[in-house]
N, C-alpha and C positions, 0 to 999 in steps of 0.2 A: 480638611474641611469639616466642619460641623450642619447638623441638621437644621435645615431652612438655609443656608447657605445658598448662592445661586451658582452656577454654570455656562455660561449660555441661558438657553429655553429653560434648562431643568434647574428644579430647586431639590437639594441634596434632603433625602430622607433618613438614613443611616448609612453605617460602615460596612461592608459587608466581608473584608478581608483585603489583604494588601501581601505584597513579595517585593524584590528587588528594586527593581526599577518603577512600579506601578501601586496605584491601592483602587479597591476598585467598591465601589458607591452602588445602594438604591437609590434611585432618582426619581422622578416624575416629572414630564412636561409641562408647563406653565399653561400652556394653552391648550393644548389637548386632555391632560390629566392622566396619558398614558405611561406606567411606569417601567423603566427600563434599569439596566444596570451601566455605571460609567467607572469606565475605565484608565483615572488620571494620570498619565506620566508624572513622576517627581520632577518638582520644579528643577532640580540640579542636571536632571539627562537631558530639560528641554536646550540648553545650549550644546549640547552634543551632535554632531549631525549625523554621527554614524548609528549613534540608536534613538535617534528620530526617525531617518531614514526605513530602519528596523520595525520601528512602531507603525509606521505607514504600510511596509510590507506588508503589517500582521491585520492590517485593516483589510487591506486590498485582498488576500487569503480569505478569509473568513466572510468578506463580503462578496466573493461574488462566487464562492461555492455555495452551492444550496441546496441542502442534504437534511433533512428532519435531525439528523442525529449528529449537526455538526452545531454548536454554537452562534448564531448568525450576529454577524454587523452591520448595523443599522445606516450609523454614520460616522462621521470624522469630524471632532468639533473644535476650536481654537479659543481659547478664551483669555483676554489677558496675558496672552506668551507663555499659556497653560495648551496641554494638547490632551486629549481624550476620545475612547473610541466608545460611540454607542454599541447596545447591544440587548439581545433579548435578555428579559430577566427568567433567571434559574429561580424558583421556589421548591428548594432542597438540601442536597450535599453533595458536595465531594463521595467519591466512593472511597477515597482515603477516610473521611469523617464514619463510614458507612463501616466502614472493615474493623476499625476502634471500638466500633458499639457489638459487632458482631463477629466474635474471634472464629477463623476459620478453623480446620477445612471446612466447607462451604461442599453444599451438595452440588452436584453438576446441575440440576436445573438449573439452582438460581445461577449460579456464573455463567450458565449459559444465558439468563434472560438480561445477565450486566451485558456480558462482553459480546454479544451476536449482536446489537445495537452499535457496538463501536467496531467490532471489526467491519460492518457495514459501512459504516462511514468511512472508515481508514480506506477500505478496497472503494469507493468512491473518489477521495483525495488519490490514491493513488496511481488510477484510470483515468478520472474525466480531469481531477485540477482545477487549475484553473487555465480554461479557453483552450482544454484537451494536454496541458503541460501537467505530468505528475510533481504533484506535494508531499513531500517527507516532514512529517511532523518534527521528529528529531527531541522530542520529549515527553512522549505516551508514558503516561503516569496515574498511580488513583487519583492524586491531586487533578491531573486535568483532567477528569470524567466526572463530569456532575449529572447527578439524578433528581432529573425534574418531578415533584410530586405535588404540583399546583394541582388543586381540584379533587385533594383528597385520596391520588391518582393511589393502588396496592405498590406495595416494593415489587421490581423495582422503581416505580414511574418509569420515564421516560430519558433514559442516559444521552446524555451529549457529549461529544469531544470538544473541550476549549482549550484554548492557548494556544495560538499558533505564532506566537513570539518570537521562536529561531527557527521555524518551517525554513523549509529550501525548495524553490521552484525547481525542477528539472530544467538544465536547457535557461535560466538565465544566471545572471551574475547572483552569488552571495555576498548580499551587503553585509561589511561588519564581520565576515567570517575569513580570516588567515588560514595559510596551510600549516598543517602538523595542530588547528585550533583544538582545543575539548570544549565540547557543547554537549548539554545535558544533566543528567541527573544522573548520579551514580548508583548502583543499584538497577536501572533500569537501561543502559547505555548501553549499545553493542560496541563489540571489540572495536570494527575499524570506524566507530564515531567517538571512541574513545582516542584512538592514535591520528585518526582525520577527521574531523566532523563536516572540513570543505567536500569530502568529496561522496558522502553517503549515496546509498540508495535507498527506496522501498523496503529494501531488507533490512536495513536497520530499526525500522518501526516495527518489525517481524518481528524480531527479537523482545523490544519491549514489550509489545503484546504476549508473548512467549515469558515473557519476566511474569507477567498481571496474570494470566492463567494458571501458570504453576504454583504463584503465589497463593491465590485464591483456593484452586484445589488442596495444596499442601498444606494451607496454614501457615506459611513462610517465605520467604524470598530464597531462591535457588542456592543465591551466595551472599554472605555476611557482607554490603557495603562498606564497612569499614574495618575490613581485613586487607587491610593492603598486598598481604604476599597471597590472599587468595585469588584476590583480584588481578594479581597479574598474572598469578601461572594460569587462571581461566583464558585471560584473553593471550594470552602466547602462545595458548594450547596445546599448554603443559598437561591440563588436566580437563575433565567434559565436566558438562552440568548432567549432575546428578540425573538418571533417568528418573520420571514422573511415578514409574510401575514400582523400582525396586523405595523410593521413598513412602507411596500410598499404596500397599499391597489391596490388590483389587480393584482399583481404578481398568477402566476397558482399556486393551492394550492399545486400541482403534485412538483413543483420546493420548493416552501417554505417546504416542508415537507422534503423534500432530505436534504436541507440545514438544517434543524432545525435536523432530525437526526444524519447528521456529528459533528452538536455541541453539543449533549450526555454531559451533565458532569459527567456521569454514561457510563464508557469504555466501560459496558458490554451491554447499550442502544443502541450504536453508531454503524456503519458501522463500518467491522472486516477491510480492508483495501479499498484501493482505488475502487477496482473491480467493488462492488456492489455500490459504489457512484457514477460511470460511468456510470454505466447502469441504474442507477432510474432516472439520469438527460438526457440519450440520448433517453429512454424510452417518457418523456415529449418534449425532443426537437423535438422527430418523429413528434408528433402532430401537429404540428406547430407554438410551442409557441417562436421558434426560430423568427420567424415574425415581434412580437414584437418592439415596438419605444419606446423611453424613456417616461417615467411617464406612460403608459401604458402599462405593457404588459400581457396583459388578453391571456389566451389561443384560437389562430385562427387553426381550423384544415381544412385543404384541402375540398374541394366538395367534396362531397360522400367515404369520408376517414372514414375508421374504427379507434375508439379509441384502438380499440384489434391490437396485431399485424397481419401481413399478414399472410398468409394460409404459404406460400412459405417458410417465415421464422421461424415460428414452423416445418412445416414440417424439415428443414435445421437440426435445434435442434435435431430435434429425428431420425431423419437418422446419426448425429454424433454420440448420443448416442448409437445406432444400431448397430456402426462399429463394425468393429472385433477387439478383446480387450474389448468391453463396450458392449457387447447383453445383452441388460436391459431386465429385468423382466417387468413387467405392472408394475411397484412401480417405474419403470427408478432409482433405488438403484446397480445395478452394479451386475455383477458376481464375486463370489470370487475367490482372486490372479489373477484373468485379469490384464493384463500391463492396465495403463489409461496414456493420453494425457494432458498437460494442456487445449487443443482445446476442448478435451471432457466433462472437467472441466468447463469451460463456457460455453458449450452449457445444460450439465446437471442445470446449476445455472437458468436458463431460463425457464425450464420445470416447471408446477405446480404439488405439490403431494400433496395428502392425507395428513392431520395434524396426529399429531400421537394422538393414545388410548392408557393408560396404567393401567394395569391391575396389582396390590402387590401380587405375590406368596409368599409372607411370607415363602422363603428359599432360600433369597440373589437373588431373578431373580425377576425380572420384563417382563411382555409379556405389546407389542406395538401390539395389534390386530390391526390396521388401515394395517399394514405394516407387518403381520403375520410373528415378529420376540421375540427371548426372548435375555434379556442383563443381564448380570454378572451386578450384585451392587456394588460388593467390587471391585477394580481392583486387579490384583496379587500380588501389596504392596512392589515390586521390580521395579529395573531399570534393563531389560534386553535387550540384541539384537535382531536380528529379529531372526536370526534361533532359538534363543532359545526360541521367546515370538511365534513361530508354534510350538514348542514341547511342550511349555506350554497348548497351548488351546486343543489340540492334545489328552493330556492326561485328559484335565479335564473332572471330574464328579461332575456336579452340579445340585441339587435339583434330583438327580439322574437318570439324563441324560447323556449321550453321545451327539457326531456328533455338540460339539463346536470349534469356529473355528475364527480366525482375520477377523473382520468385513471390510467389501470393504472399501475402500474412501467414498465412495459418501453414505454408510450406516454411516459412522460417522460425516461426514457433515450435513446429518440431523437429525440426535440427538442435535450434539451441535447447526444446528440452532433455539432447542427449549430451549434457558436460564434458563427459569425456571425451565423444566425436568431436565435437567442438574444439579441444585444446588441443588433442593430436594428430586430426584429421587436417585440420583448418589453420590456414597464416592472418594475424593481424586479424582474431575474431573479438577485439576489445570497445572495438569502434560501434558505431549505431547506424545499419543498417536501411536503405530504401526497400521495402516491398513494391507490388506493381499494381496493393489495392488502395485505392483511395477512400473515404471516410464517405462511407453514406451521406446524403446530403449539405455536403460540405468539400465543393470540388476543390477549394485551396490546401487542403489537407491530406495527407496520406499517411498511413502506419508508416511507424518507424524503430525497426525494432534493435534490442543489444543480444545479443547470441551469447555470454557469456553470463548475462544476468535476467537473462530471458526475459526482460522488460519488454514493453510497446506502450507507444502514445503517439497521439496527434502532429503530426510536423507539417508546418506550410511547404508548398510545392518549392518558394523559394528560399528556402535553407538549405544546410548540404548535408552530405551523407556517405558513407562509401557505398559500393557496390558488389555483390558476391552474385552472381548470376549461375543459374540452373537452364536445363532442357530439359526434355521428354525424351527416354529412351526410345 
């Protein structure tokens, strides 16, 4: 389409760039005068229904997360057997266009002040979703991180994540995505979304995040994309990506370790989503490694600054914890069937506990003396609901006990975040878990967590789940 062209409501004002399937337009509304950017499907995919279907997805994504730092969609427009998504307009760049102008390494402020905008957002898609279902982007790239600088805004404006073109909802169908598919962009693609891209998780946007960071600091991408034999012995884990320290001598080992983490080629090494790779990098930025110039940036902390956090904000942590809804035990493990918060959920992730003790009862229980609890081995070996996985524990008699019961959230959170307990302690811990706390003001809902990828999100009361049930010593 050309300028003055019409749309619908909007008359096309420029090009603003195009890819595969889409090209995507300033526009202006005919009757309002508000200008936005549109995003037209090529004429040849609209008779396609599988990436029509996809293009709808990507509407639905983006419209109804709503995150300052995500991209927002306006609307979904039809024009002619033309399809197109509205959307806020960017006045800026790509941080791919950004990184071209400005050859890295890149001091850690500013990547801090790109990428602590998008890891916020990502740990948003990857907690709330959409309607509490985790979002995997599934192609975090500089290209999709645009940095808004309407209104004269200093570098960086205001970063946004866009493109949520082959996002995958947790927990519903992927349209348009085969088993064994490749989805992605190379260079930026974790292992098993290069060999599966159906069956990601949250951890695979870890990694690309973990790709944008090293890159950024290093000046380079970890591994040459189009080294084919390097790219396979990385993801067969033949061989590691490069640590952060021995590439950038000086970089905080606090920052290289975050980033070497994100890049796991072992999902189950890696950071479970965005959350906790926010928090181990804002953790180091407190210190003052934000500081930081190019070619050096050794950790500077403040005069008479504590490495430990402040009094004020542990305290903060454990007065969240405290609320009503979450009156922690000394273990800060939860009361069971208390509503919990996701607020509460990060501040419990903050708290230090006790490593767990396990003790083999040799009759399918396991006791965690640290944490004076015992856990069922076997799970129930069904998919049930939640009222029916309380009637389950309810009535069980195991090792010929009574008074078992759905372990809290935050009781299952720390199991799964012991991996190893997990694989050899535990049968059948693949599956997505019922807790026995429900979702703060949202009685249809309850945590539901994975023990092996230590996820949690939202799940209606009536969907199913296995069962792993605990008591109180």
């Amino acid at each position: 389409m050309n300028p003055g062209d019409r749309f619908g409501s909007y008359t096309i004002l420029s090009t603003l760039g195009g890819g595969g399937f889409a090209t995507v337009y300033a526009a202006a509304h005919a009757q309002m005068g508000t200008r936005h950017a549109l995003k037209v499907l090529h004429a040849h995919y609209a008779m396609n229904p599988k990436v029509v279907e996809r293009f709808r997805q990507e509407a639905r994504a983006q419209f109804r997360m709503r995150h300052k730092h995500i991209v927002q969609v306006t609307d979904f427009i039809e024009h002619g057997g033309a399809l197109a998504l509205v959307m806020d307009l960017i006045e800026g760049q790509t941080l791919a266009q950004v990184m071209l102008e400005r050859r890295g390494p890149w001091p850690l402020a500013e990547v801090m002040a790109v990428m602590k905008p998008v890891l916020d957002a990502m740990a948003y898609a990857h907690r709330e979703g959409i309607d509490g279902s985790p979002v995997v982007h599934r192609d975090l790239k500089p290209e999709n991180v645009l940095l808004d600088f309407a209104g004269d805004r200093p570098f960086p404006g205001v970063p946004r994540v866009a493109d949520f073109g082959i996002a995958k909802v947790i927990g519903e169908s992927n349209v348009g995505t085969a088993t064994n598919a490749k989805m992605g962009t190379p260079g930026y693609m974790a292992p098993e979304q290069f060999k599966n891209a159906k069956e990601v998780t949250a951890a695979a946007d870890v990694w690309a995040l973990g790709v944008m960071l090293w890159e950024l600091l290093a000046g380079r991408l970890p591994v040459d994309p189009n080294d084919n034999i390097a790219i396979i012995k990385l993801y067969e884990g033949m061989v590691a990506v490069p640590r952060l320290v021995d590439v950038l001598p000086g970089v905080s080992p606090t920052v290289s370790a975050a980033v070497d983490q994100a890049l796991r080629v072992d999902v189950r090494e890696r950071f479970m989503d965005a959350t906790p790779l926010a928090r181990a990098l804002s953790s180091c930025t407190r210190t003052g490694v934000g500081a930081s110039t190019r070619g050096n940036l050794q950790q500077r902390s403040p005069a008479g600054r504590s490495a430990e956090p402040p009094k004020d904000e542990r305290s903060a942590k454990l007065e969240a914890l405290d609320a009503p809804g979450v009156a922690s035990r000394h273990l800060a493990l939860g009361v069971p069937n208390e509503a919990v918060t996701a607020a509460q959920i990060e501040a419990w992730h903050g708290v230090k506990r006790a490593a767990a003790t396990w003790i083999d009862n040799h009759n399918a229980t396991v006791t965690d003396a640290a944490h004076g609890l015992v856990w069922q081995v076997h799970d129930c070996g069904a998919e049930l609901n939640w009222r029916e996985a309380r009637a389950y524990a309810a009535q069980l008699r195991l090792g010929g006990a009574a008074g078992w019961r759905l372990p809290t959230l935050f009781e299952l959170l720390a199991l799964a975040q012991s991996t190893a307990n997990v694989r050899t302690l535990f049968r059948n811990s693949g599956a997505w878990y019922w807790s026995g706390s429900p979702c703060r003001g949202d009685g249809a809902r309850v945590w539901h967590v994975s023990l092996i990828h230590c996820h949690y999100h939202k799940y209606g009361v009536d969907g199913t789940g296995r069962v792993r049930c605990v008591r109180d010593v």
